[in-house]
C-alpha positions in Angstrom: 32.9 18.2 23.7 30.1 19.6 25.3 27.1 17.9 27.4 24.9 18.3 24.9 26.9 16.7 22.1 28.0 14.0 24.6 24.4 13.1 24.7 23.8 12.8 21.4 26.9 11.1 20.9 25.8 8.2 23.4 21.8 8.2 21.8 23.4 7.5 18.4 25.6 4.8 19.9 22.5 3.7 21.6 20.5 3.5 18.4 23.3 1.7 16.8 24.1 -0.9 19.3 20.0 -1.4 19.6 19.8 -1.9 15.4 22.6 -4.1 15.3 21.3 -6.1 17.9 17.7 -6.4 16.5 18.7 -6.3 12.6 21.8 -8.1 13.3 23.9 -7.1 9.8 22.5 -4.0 8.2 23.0 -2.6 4.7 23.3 1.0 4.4 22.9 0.4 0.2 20.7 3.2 -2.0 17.1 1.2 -2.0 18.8 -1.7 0.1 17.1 -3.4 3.3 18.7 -3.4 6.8 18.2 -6.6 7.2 20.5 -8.6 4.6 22.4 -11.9 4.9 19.6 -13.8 4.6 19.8 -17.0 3.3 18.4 -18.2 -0.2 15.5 -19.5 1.7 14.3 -17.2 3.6 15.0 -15.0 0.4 13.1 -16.6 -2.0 10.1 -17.2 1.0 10.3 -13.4 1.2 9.3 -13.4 -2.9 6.7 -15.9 -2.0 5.1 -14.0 0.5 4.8 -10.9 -1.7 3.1 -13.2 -4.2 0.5 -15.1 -1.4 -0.8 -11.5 -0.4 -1.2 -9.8 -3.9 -2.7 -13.2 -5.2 -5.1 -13.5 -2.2 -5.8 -9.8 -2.4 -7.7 -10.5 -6.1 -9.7 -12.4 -4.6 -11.1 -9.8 -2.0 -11.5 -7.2 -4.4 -13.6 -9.6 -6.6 -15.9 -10.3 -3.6 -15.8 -6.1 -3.0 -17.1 -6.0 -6.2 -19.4 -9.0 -7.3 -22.1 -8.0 -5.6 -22.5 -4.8 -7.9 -24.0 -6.1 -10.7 -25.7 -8.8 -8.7 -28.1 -6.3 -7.1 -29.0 -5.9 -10.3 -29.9 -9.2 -11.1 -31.9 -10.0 -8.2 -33.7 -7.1 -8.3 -34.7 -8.2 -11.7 -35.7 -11.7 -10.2 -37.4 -10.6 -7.5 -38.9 -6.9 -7.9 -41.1 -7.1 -5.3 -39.0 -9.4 -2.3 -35.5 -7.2 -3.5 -36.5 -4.1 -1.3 -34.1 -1.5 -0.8 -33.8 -2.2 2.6 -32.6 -6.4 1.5 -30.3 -4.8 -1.1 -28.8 -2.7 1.7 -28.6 -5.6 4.5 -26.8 -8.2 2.0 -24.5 -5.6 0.4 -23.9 -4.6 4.4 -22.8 -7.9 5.6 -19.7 -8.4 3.7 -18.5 -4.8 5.2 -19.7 -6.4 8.9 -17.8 -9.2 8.8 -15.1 -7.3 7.3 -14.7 -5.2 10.7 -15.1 -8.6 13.0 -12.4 -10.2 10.7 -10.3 -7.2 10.5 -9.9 -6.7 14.3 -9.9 -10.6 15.0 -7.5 -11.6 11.8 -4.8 -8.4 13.0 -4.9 -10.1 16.7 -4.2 -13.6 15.4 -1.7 -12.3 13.0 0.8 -10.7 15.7 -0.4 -13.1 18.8 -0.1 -16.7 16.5 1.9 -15.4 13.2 1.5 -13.8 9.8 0.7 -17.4 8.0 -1.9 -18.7 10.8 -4.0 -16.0 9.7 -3.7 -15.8 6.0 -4.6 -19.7 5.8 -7.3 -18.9 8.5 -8.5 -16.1 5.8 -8.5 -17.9 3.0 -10.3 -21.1 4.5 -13.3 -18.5 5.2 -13.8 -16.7 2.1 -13.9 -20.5 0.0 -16.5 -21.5 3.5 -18.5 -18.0 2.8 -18.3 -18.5 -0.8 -19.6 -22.2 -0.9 -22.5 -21.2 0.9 -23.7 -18.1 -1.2 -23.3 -20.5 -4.6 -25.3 -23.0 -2.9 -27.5 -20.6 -1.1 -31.5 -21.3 -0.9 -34.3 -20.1 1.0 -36.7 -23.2 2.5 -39.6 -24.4 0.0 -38.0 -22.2 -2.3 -39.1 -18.5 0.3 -37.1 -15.5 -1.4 -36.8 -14.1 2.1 -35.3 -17.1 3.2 -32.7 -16.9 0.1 -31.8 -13.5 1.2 -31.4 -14.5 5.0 -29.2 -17.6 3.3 -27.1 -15.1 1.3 -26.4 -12.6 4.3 -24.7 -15.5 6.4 -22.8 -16.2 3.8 -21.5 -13.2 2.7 -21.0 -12.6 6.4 -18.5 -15.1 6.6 -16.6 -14.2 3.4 -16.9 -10.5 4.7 -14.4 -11.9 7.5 -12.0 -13.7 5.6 -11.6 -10.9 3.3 -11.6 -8.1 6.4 -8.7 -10.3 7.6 -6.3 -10.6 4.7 -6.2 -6.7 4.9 -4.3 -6.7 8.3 -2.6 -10.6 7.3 -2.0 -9.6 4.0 -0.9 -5.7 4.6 1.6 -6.3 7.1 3.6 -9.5 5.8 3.9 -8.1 2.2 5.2 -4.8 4.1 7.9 -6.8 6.0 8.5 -9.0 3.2 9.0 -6.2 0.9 11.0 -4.4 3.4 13.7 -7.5 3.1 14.0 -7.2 -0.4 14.1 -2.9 -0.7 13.5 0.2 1.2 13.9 2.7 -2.1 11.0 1.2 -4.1 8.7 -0.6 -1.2 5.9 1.9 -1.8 5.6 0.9 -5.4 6.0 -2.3 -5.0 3.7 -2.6 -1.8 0.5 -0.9 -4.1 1.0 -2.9 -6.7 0.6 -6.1 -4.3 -2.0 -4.4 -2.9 -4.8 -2.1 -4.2 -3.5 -2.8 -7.2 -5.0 -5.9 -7.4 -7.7 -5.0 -5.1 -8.7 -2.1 -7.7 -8.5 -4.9 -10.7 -10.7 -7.1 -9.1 -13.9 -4.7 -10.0 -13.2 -5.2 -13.7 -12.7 -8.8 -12.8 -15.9 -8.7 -11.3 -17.6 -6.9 -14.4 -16.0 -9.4 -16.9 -16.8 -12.7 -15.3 -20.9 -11.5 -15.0 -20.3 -10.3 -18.5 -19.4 -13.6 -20.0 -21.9 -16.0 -17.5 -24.6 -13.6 -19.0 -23.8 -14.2 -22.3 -23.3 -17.7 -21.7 -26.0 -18.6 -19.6 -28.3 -15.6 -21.2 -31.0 -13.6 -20.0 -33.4 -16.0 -19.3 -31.3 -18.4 -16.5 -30.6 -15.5 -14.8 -30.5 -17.7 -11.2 -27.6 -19.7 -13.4 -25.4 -16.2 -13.7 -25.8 -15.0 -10.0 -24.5 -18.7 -9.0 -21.7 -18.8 -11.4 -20.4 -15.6 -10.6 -19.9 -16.4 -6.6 -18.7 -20.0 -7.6 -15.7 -18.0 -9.1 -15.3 -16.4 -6.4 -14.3 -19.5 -4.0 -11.5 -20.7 -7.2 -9.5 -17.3 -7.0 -8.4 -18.2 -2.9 -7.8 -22.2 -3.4 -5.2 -21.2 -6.3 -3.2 -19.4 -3.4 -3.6 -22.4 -0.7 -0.8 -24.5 -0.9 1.4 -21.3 -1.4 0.1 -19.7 2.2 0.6 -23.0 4.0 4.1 -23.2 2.5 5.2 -20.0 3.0 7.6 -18.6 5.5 7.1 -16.2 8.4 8.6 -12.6 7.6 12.1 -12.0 9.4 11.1 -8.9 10.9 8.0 -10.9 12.8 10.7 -13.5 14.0 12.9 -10.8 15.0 10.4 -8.1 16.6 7.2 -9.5 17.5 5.9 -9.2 21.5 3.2 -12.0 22.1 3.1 -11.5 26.0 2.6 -8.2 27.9 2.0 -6.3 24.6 2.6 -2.4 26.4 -0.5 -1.2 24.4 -0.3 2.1 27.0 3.2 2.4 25.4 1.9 2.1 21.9 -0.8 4.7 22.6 1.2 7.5 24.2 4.3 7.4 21.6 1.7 7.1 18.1 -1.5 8.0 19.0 -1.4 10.8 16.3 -0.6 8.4 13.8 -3.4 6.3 15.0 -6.2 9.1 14.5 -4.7 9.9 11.2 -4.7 6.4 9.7 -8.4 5.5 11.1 -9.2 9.0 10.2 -8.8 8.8 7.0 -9.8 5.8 6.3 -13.1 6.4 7.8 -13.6 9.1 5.6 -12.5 7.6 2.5 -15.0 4.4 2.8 -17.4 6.5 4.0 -16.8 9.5 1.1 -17.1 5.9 -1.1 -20.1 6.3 -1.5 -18.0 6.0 -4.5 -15.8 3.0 -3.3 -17.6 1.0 -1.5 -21.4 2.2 -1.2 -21.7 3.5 -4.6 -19.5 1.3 -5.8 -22.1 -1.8 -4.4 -24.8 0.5 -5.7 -23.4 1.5 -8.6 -24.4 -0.9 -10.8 -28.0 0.0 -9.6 -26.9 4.2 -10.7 -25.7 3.5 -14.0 -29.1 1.5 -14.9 -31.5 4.1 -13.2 -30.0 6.3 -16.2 -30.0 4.0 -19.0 -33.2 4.4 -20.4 -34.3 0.9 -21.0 -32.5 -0.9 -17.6 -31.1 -3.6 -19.9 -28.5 -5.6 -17.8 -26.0 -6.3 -20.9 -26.0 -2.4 -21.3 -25.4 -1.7 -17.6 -22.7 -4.2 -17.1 -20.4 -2.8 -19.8 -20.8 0.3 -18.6 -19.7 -1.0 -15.2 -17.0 -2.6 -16.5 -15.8 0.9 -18.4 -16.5 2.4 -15.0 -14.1 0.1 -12.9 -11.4 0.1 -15.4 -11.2 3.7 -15.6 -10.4 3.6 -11.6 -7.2 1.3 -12.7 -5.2 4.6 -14.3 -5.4 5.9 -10.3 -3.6 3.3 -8.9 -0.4 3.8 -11.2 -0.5 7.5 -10.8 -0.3 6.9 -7.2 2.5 4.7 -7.6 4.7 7.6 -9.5 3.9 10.4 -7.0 4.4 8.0 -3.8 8.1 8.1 -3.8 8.2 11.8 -5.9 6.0 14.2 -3.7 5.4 11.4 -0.5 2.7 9.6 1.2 1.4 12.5 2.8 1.0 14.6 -0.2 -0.4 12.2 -2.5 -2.8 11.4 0.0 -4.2 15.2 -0.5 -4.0 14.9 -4.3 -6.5 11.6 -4.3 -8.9 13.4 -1.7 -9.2 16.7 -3.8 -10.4 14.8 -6.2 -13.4 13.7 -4.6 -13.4 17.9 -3.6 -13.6 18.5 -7.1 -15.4 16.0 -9.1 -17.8 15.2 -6.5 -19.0 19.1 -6.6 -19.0 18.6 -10.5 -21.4 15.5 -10.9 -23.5 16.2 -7.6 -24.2 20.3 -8.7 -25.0 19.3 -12.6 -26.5 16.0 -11.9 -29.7 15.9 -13.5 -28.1 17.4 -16.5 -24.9 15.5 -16.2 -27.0 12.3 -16.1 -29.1 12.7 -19.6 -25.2 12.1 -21.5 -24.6 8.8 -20.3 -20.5 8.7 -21.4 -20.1 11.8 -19.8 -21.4 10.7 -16.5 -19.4 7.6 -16.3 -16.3 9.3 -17.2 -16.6 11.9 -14.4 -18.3 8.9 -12.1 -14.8 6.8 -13.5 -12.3 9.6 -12.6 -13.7 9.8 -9.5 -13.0 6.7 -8.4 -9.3 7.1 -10.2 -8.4 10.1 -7.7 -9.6 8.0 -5.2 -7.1 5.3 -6.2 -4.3 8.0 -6.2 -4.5 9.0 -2.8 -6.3 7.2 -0.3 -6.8 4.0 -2.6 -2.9 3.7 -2.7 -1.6 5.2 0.2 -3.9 4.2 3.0 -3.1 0.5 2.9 0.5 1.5 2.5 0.6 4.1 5.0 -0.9 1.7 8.0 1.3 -0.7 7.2 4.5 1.4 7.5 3.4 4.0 9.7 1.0 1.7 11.7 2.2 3.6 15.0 5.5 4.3 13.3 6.2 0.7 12.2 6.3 0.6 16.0 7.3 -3.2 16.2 5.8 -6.3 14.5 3.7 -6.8 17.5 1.2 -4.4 17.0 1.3 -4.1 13.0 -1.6 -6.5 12.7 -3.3 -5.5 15.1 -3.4 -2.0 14.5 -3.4 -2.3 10.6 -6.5 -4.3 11.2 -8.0 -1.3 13.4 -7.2 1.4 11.3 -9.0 -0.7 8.5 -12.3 -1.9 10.8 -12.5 1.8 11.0 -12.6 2.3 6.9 -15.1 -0.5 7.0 -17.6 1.1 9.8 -17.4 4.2 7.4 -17.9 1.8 4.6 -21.1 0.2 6.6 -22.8 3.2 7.9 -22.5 4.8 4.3 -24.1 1.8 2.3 -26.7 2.5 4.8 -26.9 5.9 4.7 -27.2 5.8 0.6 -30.8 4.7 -0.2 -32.1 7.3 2.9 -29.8 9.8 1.2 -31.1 9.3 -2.2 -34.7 9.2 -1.0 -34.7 12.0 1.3 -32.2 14.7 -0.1 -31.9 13.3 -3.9 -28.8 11.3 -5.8 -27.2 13.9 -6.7 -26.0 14.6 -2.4 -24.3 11.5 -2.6 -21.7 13.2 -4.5 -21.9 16.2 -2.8 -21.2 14.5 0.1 -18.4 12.8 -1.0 -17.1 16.0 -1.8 -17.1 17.1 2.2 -16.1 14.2 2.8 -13.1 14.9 0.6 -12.2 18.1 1.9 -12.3 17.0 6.0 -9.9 13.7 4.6 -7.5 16.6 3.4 -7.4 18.2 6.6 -6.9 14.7 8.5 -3.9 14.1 6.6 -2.3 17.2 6.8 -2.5 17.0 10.4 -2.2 13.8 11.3 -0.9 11.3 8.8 3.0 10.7 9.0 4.8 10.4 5.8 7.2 7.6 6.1 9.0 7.7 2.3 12.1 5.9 2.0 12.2 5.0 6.1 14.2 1.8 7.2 10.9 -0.7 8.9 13.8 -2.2 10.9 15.4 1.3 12.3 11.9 2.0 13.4 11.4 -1.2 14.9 15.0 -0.4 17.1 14.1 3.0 17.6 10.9 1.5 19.1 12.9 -0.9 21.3 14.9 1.8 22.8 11.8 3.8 23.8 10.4 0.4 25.4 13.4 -0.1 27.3 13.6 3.9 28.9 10.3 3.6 30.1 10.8 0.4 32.0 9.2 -2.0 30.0 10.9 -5.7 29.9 9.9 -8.4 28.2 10.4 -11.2 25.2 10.5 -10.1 21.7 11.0 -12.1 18.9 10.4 -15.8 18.2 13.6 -16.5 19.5 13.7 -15.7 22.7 15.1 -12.0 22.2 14.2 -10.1 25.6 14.2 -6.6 26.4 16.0 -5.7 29.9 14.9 -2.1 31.3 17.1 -3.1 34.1 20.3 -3.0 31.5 19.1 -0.7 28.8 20.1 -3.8 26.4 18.9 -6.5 24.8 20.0 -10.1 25.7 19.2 -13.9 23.8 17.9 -16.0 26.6 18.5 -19.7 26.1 14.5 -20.3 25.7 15.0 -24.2 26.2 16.0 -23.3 30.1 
């Protein structure tokens, strides 16, 4: 045998001896987990955990989305107090305290544990949500109302910026448990799957408080429609404080003497491509996020007569054409890989952004026409980055390094999104009113075309990959570069000294 095969020869046995050690029994089964043997209660808290984060996730997307047709409303209330520049700063403060509760939500979910911070989450989007139902401005000011409704949507920006990271990363590991094969499919569907639903949610609840409440208690709609929003979290409660904490956190995660250097030097690449990307595609959303706040506002600037019935149906047709998006993604995910699907969804914004911003004025005088393009937009936004984003940080969040940073920099790679979210929602109205509608698209469009080049060069494809082999392989690079330390809840430790890992008796 030669040197060089001798060396290969020991880092396989290496690799082995570290998976086995971490993963304790793996399953080498088509679609199967490495981690198996668990017992039925950790199994069935796996399923649980799957259902926590797509059931909490509804409720995020319905606050993403309620405000849409709201700006509508109270810019028929209050013409004159409403000012774009209030519009802009309410709509912005869900997307600010999404970033604070992104980055603070991914450090208490790898420092404390996975259910610490979705309860934590879900306790401040019912707090945020109270207050904007009950929100009023002193001796009845409009500006104070406004103020009111910017706290409060402040908050419940930060409870719903921290069940990205919470959420993201134990339905990852949880799925991980249960299959390797299909955990991309399943992952979106327990994702922005549900986060895509909630905009027809959104649409449908103001549709049927408007019709109930009618035109004229238009204060009653508003109030209704974030009173729902504080239900959709408290139906998940008991099942977040319940649940169980994901076996790959137990086994993997590094509370003390995190070697962020480490993390940096092995997956900064990754790191660029993830925050990248999703910079771009918030930003680009001037489709997802700003014109998707504002576009409520679009469609009635084109409807001849502003009526509010007319504008929320077409919003409602609007958001469910987005839905088709997210299964397309689904079926190309596993067949062509992250990576490439990625592209697919960001050429579309190449493509159909050019086609509405370039014919705007014309495209905008045929109503259904408009939408449709507006709607398939959104859809190929759903295929790539919609899908594969949220997936892709949560698998390849520095390679699936170890569970001790997949909070934390799943949270950062989506603060990221959400800073391109913010400084487009405030870009939009100087866009509009400096440069015309119609460059919102067109920038989406460039936007499109750099988020096609960020992917190709830096986004990882991790399609069918083993989260637990990645989590050893990550190990074994701790351990050659001298690091030691504990891992695990159990008092797992890694040894440079031995090149091994040992169980401490953690009661000593």
């Amino acid at each position: 045998m030669s040197g060089t095969e001798a060396h290969t020869a020991e880092e396989e046995y290496k690799l082995k001896d570290s998976k086995e050690e971490f993963a304790e029994t793996p399953s080498q089964t088509e679609g199967g987990s490495a981690i198996a043997h668990v017992n039925s209660k950790e199994s069935l808290g796996a399923y649980f955990t799957i259902l926590a984060a797509a059931s909490g996730l509804i409720s995020d997307g319905y606050h993403n989305n309620v405000m849409t047709m709201l700006n509508v409303i109270f810019r028929t209330i209050y013409p004159k107090e409403y000012t774009a520049s209030v519009s802009t700063r309410v709509s912005n403060s869900l997307l600010v305290g999404d970033i604070i509760g992104q980055l603070f939500v991914g450090l208490l979910c790898d420092r404390v544990g996975r259910k610490a911070a979705l309860v934590s989450t879900t306790a401040l989007i019912v707090l945020g949500g109270t207050l904007a139902t009950a929100a009023h401005g002193a001796g009845g000011s409009p500006a104070g109302l406004f103020w009111f409704l910017t706290f409060a949507r402040g908050i419940t920006g930060v409870g719903v910026g921290g069940e990205y990271p919470a959420s993201g990363t134990s339905a990852s590991e949880a799925i991980n448990e249960k299959t390797v094969k299909y955990r991309g499919p399943v992952f979106i569907m327990a994702s922005n799957f549900v986060l895509v639903f909630g905009g027809p949610l959104a649409a449908s609840v103001f549709l049927i408080a408007l019709s109930a409440a009618g035109k004229d208690h238009l204060q009653t709609v508003w109030r209704v429609c974030f009173g729902i929003g504080i239900i959709l979290p408290l139906t998940v409660f008991y099942f977040r404080v319940r649940m169980m904490t994901t076996l790959l956190y137990r086994r993997g995660a590094i509370k003390r003497r995190v070697p962020y250097g480490l993390v940096f030097a092995r997956y900064w690449r990754s790191l660029i491509g993830t925050c990248g990307a999703w910079f771009l595609f918030d930003f680009a959303s001037f489709v997802t996020f700003p014109n998707g706040v504002f576009s409520g506002t679009i469609i009635s600037s084109v409807i001849h007569d502003g009526d509010i019935k007319k504008t929320a149906e077409w919003q409602l047709l609007l958001s469910a054409l987005a839905i088709p998006g997210v299964f397309v993604g689904i079926i190309l995910c596993n067949l062509i890989g992250r990576r490439n699907t990625m592209m697919v969804g960001f050429s579309g914004y190449l493509v159909f952004g050019l086609i509405i911003g370039l014919s705007y004025d014309k495209i905008t005088t045929i109503i259904p026409l408009f939408v449709i393009f507006y709607g398939l937009m959104q859809s190929f936004g759903n295929v790539g980055p919609g899908d594969m984003l949220g997936l892709v940080s949560a698998e390849s969040e520095l390679q699936i390094l170890i569970s001790l940073s997949k909070g934390t920099c799943g949270g950062l790679s989506a603060a990221v999104g959400k800073a391109g979210a913010a400084l487009g929602t405030q870009a939009f109205t100087p866009i509009q009113q400096n440069l015309g509608k119609k460059w919102t698209f067109i920038i989406a469009a460039i936007c499109g075309t750099t988020g096609i080049v960020v992917t190709y060069f830096f986004v990882p494809d991790m399609t069918g990959i083993d989260l637990a082999v990645e989590d050893a392989k990550f190990m074994e690079y701790l351990r050659e570069n001298g690091w030691s330390g504990d891992v695990g809840e159990d008092g797992d430790s890694i040894d440079s000294g031995h090149g091994q890992m040992m169980v401490e008796d953690t009661e000593k």
